[in-house]
C-alpha positions in Angstrom: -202.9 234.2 140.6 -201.7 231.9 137.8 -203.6 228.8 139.8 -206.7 230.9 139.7 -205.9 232.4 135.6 -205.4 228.4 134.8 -208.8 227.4 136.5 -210.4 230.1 134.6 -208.9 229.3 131.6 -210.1 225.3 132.0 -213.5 226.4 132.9 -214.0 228.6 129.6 -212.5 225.5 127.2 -215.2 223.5 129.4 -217.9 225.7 128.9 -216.8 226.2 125.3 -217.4 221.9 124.3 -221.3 223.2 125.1 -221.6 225.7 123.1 -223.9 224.3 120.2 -227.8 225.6 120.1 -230.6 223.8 121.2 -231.4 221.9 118.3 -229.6 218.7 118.3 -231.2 218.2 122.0 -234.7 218.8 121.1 -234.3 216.5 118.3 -234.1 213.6 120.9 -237.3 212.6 120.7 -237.2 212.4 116.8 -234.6 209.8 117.8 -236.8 208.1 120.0 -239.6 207.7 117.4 -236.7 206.4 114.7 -235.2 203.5 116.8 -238.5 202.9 118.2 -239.9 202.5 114.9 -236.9 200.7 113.5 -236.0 198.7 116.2 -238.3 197.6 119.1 -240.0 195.4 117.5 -237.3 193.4 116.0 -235.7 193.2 119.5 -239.1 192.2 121.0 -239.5 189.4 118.1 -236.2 188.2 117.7 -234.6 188.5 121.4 -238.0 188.7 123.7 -236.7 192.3 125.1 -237.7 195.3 125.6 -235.8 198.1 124.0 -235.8 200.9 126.4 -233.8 204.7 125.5 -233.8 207.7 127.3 -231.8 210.7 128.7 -230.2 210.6 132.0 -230.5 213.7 134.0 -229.1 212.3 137.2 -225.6 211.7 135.6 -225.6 214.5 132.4 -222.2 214.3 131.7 -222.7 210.5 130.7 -221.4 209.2 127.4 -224.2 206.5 126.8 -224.5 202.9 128.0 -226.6 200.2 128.0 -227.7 197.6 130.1 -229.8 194.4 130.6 -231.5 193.7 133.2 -234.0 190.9 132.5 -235.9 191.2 129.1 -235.4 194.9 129.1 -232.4 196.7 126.9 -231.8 199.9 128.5 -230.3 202.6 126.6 -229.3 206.4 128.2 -227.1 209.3 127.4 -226.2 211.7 129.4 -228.6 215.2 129.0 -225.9 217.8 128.6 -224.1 215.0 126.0 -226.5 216.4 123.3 -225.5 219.4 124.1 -221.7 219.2 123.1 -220.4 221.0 120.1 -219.6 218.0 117.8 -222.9 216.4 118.9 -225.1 216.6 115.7 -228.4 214.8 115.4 -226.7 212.4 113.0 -223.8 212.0 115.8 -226.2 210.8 118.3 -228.1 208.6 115.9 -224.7 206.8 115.7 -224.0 206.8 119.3 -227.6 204.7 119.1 -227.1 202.7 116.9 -223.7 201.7 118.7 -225.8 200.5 121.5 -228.2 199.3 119.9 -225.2 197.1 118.4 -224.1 196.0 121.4 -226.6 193.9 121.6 -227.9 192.9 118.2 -224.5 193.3 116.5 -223.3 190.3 116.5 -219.7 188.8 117.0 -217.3 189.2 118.4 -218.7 189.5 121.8 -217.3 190.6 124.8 -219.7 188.6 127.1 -222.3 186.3 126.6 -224.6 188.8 125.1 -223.3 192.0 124.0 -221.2 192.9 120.9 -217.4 194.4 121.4 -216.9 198.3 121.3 -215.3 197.8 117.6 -218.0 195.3 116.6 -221.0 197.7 117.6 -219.2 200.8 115.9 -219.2 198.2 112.9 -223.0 197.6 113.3 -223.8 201.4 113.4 -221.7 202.4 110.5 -222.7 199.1 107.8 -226.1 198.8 109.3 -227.5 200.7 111.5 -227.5 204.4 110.2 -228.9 203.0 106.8 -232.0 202.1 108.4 -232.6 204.9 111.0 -231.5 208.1 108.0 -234.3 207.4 106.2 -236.8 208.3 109.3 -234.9 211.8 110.1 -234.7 215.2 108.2 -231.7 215.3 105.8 -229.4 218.0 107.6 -227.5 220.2 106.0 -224.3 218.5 105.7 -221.0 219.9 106.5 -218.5 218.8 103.6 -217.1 215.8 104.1 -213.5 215.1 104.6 -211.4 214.7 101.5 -210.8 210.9 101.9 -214.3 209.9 103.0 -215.4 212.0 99.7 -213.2 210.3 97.8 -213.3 206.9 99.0 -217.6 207.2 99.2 -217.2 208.1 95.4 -214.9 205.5 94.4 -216.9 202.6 96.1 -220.2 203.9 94.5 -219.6 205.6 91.1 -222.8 206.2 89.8 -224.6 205.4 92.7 -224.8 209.0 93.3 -228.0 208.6 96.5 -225.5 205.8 98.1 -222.3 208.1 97.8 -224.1 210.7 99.6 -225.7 208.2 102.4 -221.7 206.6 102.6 -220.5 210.5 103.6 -223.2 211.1 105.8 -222.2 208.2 107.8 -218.9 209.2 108.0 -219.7 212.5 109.1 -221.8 211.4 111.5 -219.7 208.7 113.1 -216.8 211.8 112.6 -218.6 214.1 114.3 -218.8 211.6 117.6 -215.6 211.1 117.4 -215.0 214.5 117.8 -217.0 214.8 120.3 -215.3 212.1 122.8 -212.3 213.7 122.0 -212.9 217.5 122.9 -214.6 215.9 125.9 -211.4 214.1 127.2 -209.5 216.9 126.9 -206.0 215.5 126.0 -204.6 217.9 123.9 -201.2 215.9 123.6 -203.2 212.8 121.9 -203.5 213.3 118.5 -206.6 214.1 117.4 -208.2 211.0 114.5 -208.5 212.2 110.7 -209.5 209.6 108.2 -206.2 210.3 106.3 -203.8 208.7 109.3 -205.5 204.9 109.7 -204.0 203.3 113.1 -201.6 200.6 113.0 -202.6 197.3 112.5 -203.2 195.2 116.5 -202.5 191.6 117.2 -205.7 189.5 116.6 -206.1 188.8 121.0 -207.0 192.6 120.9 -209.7 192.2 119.4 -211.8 192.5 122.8 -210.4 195.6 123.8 -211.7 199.3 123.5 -210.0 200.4 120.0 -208.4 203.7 120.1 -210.4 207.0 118.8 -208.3 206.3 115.6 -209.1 203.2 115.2 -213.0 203.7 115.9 -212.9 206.4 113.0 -211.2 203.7 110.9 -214.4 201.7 111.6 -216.6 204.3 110.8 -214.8 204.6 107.5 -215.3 200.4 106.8 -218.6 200.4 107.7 -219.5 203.4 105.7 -218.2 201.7 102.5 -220.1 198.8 103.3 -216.3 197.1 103.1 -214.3 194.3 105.8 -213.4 195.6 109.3 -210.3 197.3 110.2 -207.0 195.4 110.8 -206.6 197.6 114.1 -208.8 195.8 116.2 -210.2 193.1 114.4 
């Protein structure tokens, strides 16, 4: 009885990561027409390659990747990904834009042509969502956390249009975060918040995955348009 009460119990936090409406998935394609617009091009002048992005209903529960295979960049996210709680629009424009950086991102690299984890989390936070914002609907933004507002207003002052782009990127690279973890389900790991930046890594770490800390740390760099995190780079 208590195997079966804990499989229930594991199936309704499961079900519960899924419980956000139908929006952010039908905004996909508004996606698709951003980074199209913004970005094949560039990748067809500047690296002869075809930027390719689309959903993956054969493996739904996929986290996004990419791939090349010739001259063509493929992109794809798992269907029911969209469909997780934390998984804003603005969310998956980041998780874009992080592999869009993998390949256009620049060093460090992990291979011969693709960006490091922490280096395309970089791209989308400094870069990346600055360009692809403009072509979305403004949403209506959940208030950002106390040190991202803070630290947004600080770096910006006056700048009042640039504060508010600065806390949108940092709830939208937030909000991913999030996402992965409710979706690894390790209650015992502590859960990132801008106000707890990870300890500071030895510089041959650099090429490893950073820790969900650490990427919200980069989030937070990037958004203020300031250096990259001690923790992985």
């Amino acid at each position: 009885m208590r195997k079966i009460q804990a499989a229930l119990t594991s199936l309704l936090l499961f079900a519960g990561l899924f419980a956000s409406a139908e929006a952010p998935k039908q905004a996909f394609p508004q996606l698709l027409a951003a980074f199209e617009a913004e970005y094949a091009q560039q990748v067809r002048v500047d690296y002869h390659i075809i930027l390719d992005i689309s959903q993956d209903s054969e493996n739904p529960l996929y986290f996004g990747g990419g791939s090349l295979e010739g001259h063509t960049y493929s992109i794809s996210v798992g269907r029911d990904i969209l469909s997780l709680s934390s998984m804003t629009v603005d969310a998956q424009a980041f998780l874009l834009c992080h592999e869009v950086g993998h390949l256009i991102g620049g060093e460090p690299r992990k291979n011969a042509w693709a960006s490091t984890e922490g280096q395309s989390d970089f791209f989308a936070a400094s870069d990346c969502l600055r360009r692809i914002f403009p072509r979305l609907s403004s949403p209506s933004q959940k208030p950002a956390h106390p040190v991202l507002a803070q630290a947004c207003a600080e770096k910006f002052q006056e700048n009042t249009s640039a504060a508010r782009a600065c806390e949108r990127i940092g709830n939208a690279g937030e909000s991913l975060i999030f996402a992965i973890y409710d979706f690894m389900g390790v209650p015992q790991m502590k859960k990132p918040d801008f106000s707890t930046p990870a300890p500071v890594k030895s510089p041959q770490e650099k090429m490893n995955y950073p820790t969900l800390q650490c990427r919200l740390d980069t989030v937070l760099a990037g958004a203020l348009q300031e250096a990259r995190p001690a923790c992985w780079f």
